[in-house]
C-alpha positions in Angstrom: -16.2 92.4 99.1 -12.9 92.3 101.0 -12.6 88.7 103.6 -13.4 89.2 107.1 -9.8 89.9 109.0 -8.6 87.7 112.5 -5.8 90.5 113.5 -5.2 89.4 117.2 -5.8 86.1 119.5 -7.4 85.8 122.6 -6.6 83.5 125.1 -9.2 80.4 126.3 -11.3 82.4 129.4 -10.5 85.4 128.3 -12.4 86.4 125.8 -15.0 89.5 126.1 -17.5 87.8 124.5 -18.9 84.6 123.5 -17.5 83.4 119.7 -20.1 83.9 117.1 -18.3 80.9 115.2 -16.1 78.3 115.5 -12.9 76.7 113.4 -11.8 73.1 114.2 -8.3 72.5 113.5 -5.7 69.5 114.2 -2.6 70.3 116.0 -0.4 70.6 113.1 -2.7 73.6 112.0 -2.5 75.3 115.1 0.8 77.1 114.4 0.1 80.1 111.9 0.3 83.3 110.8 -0.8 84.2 107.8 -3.6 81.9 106.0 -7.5 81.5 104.8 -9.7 79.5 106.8 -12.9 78.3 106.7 -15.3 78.5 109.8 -17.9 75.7 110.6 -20.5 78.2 109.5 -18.8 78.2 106.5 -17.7 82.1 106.6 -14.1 82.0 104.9 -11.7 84.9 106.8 -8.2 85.4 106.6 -5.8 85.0 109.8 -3.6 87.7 109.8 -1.2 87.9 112.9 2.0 89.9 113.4 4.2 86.6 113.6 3.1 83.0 114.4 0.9 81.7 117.2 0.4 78.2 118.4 -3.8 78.8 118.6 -5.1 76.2 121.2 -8.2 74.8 122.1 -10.7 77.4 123.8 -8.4 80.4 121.9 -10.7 83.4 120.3 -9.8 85.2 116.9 -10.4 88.8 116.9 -12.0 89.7 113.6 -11.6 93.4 112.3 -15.4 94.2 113.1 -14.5 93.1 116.8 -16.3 89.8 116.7 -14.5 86.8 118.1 -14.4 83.1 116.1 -13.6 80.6 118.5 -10.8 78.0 117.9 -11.5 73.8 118.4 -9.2 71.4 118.6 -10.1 68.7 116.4 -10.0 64.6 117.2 -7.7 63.2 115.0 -5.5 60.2 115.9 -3.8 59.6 119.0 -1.9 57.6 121.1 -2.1 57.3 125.0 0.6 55.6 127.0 -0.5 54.7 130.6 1.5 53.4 133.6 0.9 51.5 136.6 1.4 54.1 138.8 2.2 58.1 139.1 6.0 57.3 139.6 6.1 55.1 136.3 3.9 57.8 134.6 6.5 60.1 135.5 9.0 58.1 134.5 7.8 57.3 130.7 7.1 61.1 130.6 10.8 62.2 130.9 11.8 59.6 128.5 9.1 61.0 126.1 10.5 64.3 126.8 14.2 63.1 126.4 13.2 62.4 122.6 11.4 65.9 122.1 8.2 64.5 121.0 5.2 66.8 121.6 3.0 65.3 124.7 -0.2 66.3 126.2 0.1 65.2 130.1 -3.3 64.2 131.0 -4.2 63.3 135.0 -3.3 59.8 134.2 -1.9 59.5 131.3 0.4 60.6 128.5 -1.2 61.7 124.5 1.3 61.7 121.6 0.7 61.8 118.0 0.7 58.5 116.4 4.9 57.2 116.6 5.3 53.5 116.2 9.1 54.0 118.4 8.1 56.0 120.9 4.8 53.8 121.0 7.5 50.7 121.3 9.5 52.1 123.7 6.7 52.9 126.1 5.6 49.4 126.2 8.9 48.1 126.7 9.2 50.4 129.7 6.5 48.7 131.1 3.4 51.3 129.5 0.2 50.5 128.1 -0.1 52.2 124.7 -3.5 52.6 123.2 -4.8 54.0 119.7 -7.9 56.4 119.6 -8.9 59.8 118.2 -9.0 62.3 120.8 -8.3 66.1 120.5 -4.4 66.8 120.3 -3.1 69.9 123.0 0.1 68.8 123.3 2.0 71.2 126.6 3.6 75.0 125.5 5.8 74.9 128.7 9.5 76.7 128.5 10.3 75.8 125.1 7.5 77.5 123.6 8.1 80.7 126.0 11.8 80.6 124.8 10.6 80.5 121.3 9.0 83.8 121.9 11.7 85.4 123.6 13.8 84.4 120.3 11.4 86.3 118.6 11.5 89.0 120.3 15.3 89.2 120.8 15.6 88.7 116.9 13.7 92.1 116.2 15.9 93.7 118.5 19.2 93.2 116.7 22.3 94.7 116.8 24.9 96.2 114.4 28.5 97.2 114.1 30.8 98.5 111.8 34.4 98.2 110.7 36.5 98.7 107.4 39.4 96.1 106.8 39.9 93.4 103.8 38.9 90.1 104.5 36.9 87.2 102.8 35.6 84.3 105.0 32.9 81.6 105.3 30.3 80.8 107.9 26.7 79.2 108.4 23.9 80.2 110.4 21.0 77.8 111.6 18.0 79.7 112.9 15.7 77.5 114.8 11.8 78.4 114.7 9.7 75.8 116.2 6.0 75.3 114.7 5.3 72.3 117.4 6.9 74.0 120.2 4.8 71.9 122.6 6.4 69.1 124.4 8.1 67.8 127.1 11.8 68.0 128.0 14.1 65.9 129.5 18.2 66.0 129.8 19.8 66.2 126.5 16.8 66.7 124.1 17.5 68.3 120.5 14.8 70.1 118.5 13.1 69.4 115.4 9.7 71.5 114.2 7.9 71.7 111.2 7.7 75.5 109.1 5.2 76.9 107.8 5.6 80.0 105.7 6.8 82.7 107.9 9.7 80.6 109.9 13.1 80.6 109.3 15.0 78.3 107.6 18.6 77.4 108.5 20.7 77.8 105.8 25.0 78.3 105.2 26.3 80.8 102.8 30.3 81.9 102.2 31.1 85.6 100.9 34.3 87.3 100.5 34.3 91.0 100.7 37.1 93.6 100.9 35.3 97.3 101.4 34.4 99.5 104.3 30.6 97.7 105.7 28.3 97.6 108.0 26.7 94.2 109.8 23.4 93.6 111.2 23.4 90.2 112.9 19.9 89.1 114.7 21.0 86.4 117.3 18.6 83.9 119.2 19.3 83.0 122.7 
């Protein structure tokens, strides 16, 4: 008997029925595709999306037979910086943001994943940094849209031709966030973890000297 199928995700409050089951997840196994889980009822179904999608907390999975399997975000550890007031909370935020570390901005305070040097630098901005486990939702926001829009502009690439010899070299880095949640400041660079459908940046040289045609995907 073939595993139970999760084709599609629907969004926390919108989902057209109530989840038959549940899956708890950290944060770091929020991002997929394509993998097995196991529900807390114990039914094992396969996730089976057309391309990644960070699943959060409240998110239902859209089985094959239409019923929905509703996604928790588990506790797991956690740090939360707080401030003395909304203007310092604001202030430690940007500078959490500045180092692109994933952040869940809370009423009154800031949740990170465990980071002894952001942790460090908090306090010696003048935060409070506490240890606890908590669920971990860290913010999508405009990185995680542009991630999608580099998805999208990547299956819509374009090609050229020309005939001439030549031999020459180049690299190509193609940047797919898994933890595309955070907060930005000025100046922040990107680092994400893959998982198996995410591209890998990678340099290659070729020479070639024949009539060809190119098909270059480019990210904006």
């Amino acid at each position: 008997m073939s595993r139970p199928r999760a084709f599609a995700v629907k969004p926390a409050g919108k989902l057209a029925q109530e989840p038959f089951d549940f899956v708890e997840l950290p944060h770091d196994g929020r991002y997929r595709r394509r993998i097995t889980m196991r529900t807390e009822g114990d039914l094992v179904f396969l996730l089976d999306l057309e391309e990644a999608v960070h699943l959060r907390h409240g998110d239902g999975l859209v089985l094959d037979d239409g019923r929905i399997i509703g996604v928790v975000a588990a506790d797991e550890p956690v740090a939360e910086i707080t401030a003395s007031d909304a203007h310092h909370l604001t202030r430690l935020a940007w500078h959490i943001g500045n180092r692109h570390v994933p952040a869940q901005i809370l009423a009154d305070r800031i949740r990170i994943a465990p980071d002894p040097i952001i942790e460090e630098m908090a306090r010696g901005l003048g935060g409070t940094v506490e240890s606890l486990l908590a669920q971990f939702d860290p913010e999508g926001g405009a990185y995680e849209a542009a991630e999608a829009h580099g998805h999208a502009h990547a299956h819509s690439a374009h090609s050229h031709s020309h005939s001439h010899a030549h031999a020459h070299s180049h690299s190509h880095s193609h940047d797919h966030g898994q933890d595309r949640s955070h907060v930005h400041g000025p100046g922040c660079g990107h680092d994400h973890v893959h998982d198996e459908n995410c591209g890998h940046g990678h340099a290659h040289d070729h020479a070639h000297d024949h009539a060809h045609h190119h098909g270059h995907a480019h990210k904006s």
